[in-house]
N, C-alpha and C positions, 0 to 999 in steps of 0.2 A: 545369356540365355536363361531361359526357366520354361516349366511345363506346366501344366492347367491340369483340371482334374479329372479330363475326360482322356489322359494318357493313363492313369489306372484301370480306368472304366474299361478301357481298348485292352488293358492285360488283362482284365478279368472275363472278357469276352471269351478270350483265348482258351478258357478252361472247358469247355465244350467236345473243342474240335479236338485238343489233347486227349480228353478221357478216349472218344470215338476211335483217335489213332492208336492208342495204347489196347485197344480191343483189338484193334487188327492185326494188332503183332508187331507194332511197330514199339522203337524206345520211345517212352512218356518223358524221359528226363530229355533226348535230343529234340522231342518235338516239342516241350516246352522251354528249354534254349532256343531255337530256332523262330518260336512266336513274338517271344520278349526280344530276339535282336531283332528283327519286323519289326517291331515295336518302336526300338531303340533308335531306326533308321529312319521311320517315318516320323518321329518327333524334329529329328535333328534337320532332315530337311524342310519341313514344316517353320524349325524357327531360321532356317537360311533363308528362307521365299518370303519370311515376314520383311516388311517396309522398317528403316531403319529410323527409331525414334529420335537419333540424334536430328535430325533432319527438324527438327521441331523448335522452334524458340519461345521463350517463356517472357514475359511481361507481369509483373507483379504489381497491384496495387491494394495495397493497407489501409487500415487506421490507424494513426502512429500513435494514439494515445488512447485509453478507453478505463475507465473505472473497476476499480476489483467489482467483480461479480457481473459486470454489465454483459451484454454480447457483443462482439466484435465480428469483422467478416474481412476475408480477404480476397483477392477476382484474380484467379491466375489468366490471361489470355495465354490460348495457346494456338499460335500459328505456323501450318504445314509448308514449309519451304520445299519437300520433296514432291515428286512427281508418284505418288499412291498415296492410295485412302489409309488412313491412318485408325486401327481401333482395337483397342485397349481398354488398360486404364490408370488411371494417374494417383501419384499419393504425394501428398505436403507434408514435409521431414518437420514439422511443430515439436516440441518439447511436450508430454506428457499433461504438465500442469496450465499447455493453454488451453487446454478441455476441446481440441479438434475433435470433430467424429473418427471412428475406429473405420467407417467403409471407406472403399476408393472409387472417385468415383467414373464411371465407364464414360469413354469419350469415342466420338468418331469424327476427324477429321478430314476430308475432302482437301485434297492439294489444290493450294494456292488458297486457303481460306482458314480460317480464324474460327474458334470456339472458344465461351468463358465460362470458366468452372468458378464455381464460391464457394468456398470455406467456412462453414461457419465457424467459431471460435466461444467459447467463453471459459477465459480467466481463470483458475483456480489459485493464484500466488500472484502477489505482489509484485515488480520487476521489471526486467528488460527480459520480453518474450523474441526468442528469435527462430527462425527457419532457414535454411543454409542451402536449400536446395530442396528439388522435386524428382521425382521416379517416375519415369513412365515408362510404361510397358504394352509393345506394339505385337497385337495375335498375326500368328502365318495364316492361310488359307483354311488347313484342315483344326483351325485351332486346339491343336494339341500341344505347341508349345507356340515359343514366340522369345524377341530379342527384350531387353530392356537398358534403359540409359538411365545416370543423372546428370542431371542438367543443374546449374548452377542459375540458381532464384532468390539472392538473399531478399529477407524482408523482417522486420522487426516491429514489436509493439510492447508500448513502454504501458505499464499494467500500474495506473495512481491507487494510493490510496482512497479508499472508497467514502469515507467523510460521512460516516452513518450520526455522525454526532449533528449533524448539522438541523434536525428537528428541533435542536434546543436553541438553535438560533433567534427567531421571530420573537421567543418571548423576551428574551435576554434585551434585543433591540428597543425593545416596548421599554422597559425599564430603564436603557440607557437615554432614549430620547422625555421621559419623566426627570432624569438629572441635568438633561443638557438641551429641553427643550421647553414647553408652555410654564414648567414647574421648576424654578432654579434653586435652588437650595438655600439652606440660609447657615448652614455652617462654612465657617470662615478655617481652612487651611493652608498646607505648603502646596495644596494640590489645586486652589481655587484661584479664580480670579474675579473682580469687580462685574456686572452682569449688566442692573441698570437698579433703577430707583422707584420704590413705590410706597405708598401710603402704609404706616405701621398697624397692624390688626393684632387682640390681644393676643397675646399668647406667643408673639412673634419675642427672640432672642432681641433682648435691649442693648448687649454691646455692638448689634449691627446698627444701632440708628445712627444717620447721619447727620448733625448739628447744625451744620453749615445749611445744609438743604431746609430743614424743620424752623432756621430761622427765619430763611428768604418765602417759608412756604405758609399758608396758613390751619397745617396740622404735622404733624411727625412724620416724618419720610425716614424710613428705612430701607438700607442697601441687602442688595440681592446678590450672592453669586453665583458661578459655573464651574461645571469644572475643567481646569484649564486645559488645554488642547498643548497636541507639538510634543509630547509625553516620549519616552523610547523604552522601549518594552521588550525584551532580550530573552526569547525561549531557545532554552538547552537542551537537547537529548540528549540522553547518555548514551551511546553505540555502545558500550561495553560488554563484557561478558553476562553482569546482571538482567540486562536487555534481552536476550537470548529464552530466558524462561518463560518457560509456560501460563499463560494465566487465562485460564475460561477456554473460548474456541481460538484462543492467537497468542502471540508473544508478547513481551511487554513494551516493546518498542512500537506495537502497532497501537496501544492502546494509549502509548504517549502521543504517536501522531495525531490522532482524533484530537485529545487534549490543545494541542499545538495549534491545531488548525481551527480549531472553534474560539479560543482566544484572541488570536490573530484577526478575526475574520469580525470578531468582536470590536478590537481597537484599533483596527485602520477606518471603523465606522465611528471608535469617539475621535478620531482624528489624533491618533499617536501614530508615532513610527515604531512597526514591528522587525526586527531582526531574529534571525534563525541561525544556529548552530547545531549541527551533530555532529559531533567529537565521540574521541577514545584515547587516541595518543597524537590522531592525525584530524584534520579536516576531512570529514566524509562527504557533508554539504553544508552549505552556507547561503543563507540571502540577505542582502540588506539593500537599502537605498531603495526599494520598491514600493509605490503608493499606490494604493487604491485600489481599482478593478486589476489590478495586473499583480494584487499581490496572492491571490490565492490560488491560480497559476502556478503563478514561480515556484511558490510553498511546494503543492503538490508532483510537480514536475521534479524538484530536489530530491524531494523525500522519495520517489517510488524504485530507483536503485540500489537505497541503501539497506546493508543488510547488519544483525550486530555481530560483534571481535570475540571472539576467544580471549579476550584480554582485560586487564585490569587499566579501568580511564586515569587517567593523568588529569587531577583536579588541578594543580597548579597551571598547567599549559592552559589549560579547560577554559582559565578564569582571566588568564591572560590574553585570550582569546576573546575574551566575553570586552575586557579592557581597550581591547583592539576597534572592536564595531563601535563604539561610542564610548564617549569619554567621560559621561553624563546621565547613565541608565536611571528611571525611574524604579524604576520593575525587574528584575531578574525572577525567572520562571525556569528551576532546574524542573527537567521531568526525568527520574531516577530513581532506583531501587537499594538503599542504604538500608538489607536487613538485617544485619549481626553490626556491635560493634568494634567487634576488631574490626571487621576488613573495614568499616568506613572509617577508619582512622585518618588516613591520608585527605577525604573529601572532608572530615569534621574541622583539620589542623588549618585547611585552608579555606572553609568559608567564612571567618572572620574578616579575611581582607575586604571580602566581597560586600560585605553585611554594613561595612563601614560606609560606604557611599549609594547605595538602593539599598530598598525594602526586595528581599528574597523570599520568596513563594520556591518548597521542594514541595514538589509532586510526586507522589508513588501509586504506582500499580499495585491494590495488594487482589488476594484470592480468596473470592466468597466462602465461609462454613456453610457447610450444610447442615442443617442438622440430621446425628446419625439417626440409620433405620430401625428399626424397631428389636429387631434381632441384627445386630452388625455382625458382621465379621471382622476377622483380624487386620485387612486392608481398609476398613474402614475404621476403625479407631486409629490405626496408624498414620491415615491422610489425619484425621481430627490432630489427633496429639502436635504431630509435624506444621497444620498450620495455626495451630494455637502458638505453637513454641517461637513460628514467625510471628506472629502476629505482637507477643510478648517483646521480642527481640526488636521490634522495629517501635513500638515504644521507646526502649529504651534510648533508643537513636533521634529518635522524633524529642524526644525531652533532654538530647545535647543539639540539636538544631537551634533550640529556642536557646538556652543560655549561650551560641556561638551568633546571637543575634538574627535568626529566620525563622520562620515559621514555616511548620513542616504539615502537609496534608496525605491524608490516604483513604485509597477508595477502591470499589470495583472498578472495569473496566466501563462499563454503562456508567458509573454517577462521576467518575473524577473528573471529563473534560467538563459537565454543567459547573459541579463544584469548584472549578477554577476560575470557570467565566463569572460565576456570582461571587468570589471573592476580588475580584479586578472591581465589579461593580461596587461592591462593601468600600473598595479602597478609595474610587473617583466620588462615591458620596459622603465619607469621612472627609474629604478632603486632603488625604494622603497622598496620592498620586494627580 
């Protein structure tokens, strides 16, 4: 049961006739006891004569997937199986952060027929957004009060990463199909392969000329290469506790995703194979064996339940891990937060193994300076000093990366996914990868 706001309005009525009676001689205190139990009795039978919500079945249809920030909708049908008109109104038990609307909204159903309410939705978090059931709430006659039910409606909507990086794409593509298309390069690496043969122009590199060709020919023929395809390119998140921190308007684990996923979405276009890892101690997701249009899917689909560990990752598992997806990485891509270094002690001891068979790219999240305001205050020097002091610290780290054999990058959350895509690129036109 529950009452509506027109059962106050009915007691304040009541103040009228009270003062009137308390003029007449009568008691004010029994005649305003006597109003409010009128009151009390006409509510209660009001919600006994209301039509029983249960009577009502629910039909749920979603969108099971929808990008952070986009809008989403949901269509509850709701149809009267009882014999009365049915009118109220309904509420969808959403979580907070799907950004449902605050109203409910008024419904009236006619027995034996069907109405569909929509929900709008938009996203505020990342995740698996869920609803577990619906309220509704059926008025009596005098609607003063009225019964209510829940009805059990699960429905779910898995909230992807939102892939704001993905404007850096097109140009990136331009660039790659420059090395791997009308324009083939003419440095010769571990990363290159034989392309085709054409006529040597000055200034072209003389230990690509070909002899055997320049004999049969009658001018110099010089070899051309590509960069070679079939590559395996292994990006790691760290899930760990360092993941967890703040950086800009998100965590740093969202800022690896973007990274991850513009990468990826990079070299399944030079035609390598991309594999995903997010570790901690455990597998939190994983993709491999995926090509093509179905791999940035899968990527996003992984990635949007995970959240980061209270916990310090396990680089040896981590890497062992990494050992596991292929046997033969070109590329390892940690995305990780190595600021002080003591605690990166454990990930320093063990990226040598790693370093010995691929070139390793660590990627860090760091946090813009601002420069301070004119008159600071004490909160602001203290953000200055504290991300100077990171920023000093993770030098230090960054320059045991490179003598443990990897090359260690950092950036805002806006330039680090570009900055990764253009060092893949730097790698496949060196000849590197």
């Amino acid at each position: 049961m529950y009452v509506t706001g027109r059962l106050p309005l009915l007691v304040a009525v009541g103040a009228a006739p009270v003062v009137l009676l308390s003029a007449a001689g009568v008691d004010a205190w029994l005649a305003a006891a006597g109003w409010v139990l009128l009151c009390v009795l006409a509510a209660l039978g009001d919600a006994a004569a209301a039509p029983d919500p249960r009577r009502v079945s629910v039909t749920r249809a979603t969108s099971p997937r929808v990008l952070l920030g986009q809008p989403a909708r949901t269509d509850l049908t709701l149809r009267n199986t009882g014999d009365r008109t049915i009118r109220g109104r309904i509420r969808d038990a959403w979580q907070p952060t799907a950004g449902a609307p605050a109203d409910r909204p008024a419904i009236e159903i006619p027995p034996g027929e069907a109405r569909t309410v929509t929900v709008a939705l938009l996203p505020r978090r990342r995740g698996e957004l869920r609803s577990r059931f619906v309220v509704i709430r059926a008025l009596g006659p005098l609607r003063l009060a009225g019964r209510q039910a829940r009805l059990d409606a699960p429905g779910a909507v898995r909230v992807l990463p939102p892939f704001t990086a993905r404007r850096h794409l097109p140009s990136r593509l331009a660039r790659l199909r420059e090395l791997d298309g009308n324009t083939s390069i003419q440095v010769r690496g571990q990363g290159t392969e034989f392309d085709s043969l054409r006529e040597y122009v000055r200034g072209d590199d003389v230990r690509s000329i070909d002899w055997r060709a320049t004999a049969r020919a009658s001018t110099t023929m010089l070899r051309t290469w590509r960069p070679e395809r079939d590559r395996h390119v292994v990006i790691v998140i760290d899930t760990g506790r360092t993941a967890a921190a703040r950086v800009g308007d998100g965590v740093r684990m969202d800022a690896a995703m973007e990274a991850a996923l513009l990468l990826a979405a990079l070299a399944t276009r030079a035609g390598d194979h991309v594999h995903l890892l997010m570790f901690d101690r455990v597998i939190r997701a994983r993709v491999t064996r995926v090509e093509g249009p179905a791999l940035l899917p899968a990527l996003v689909d992984a990635m949007a339940p995970v959240e980061p560990q209270l916990i310090d990752t396990d680089w040896d598992a981590a890497f062992a891990q990494v050992r596991a997806l292929t046997s033969r990485p070109s590329l390892v891509v940690l995305l990780t937060a190595q600021d002080a270094a003591e605690a990166a002690r454990g990930f320093l001891g063990s990226l040598p193994a790693l370093t010995r068979s691929a070139h390793v790219l660590v990627g860090a999240v760091t946090d813009e300076l601002d420069p301070l305001p004119v008159r600071p205050d004490a909160a602001d020097v203290y953000r200055a000093a504290a991300i100077e002091r990171s920023a000093q610290d993770a030098a230090v780290v960054a320059a045991a990366i490179g003598r443990a054999g990897g090359e260690a990058m950092a950036a805002t959350p806006e330039e680090l996914p570009p900055r990764i895509a253009d060092r893949y690129l730097a790698l496949k036109a060196a000849g590197r990868l």
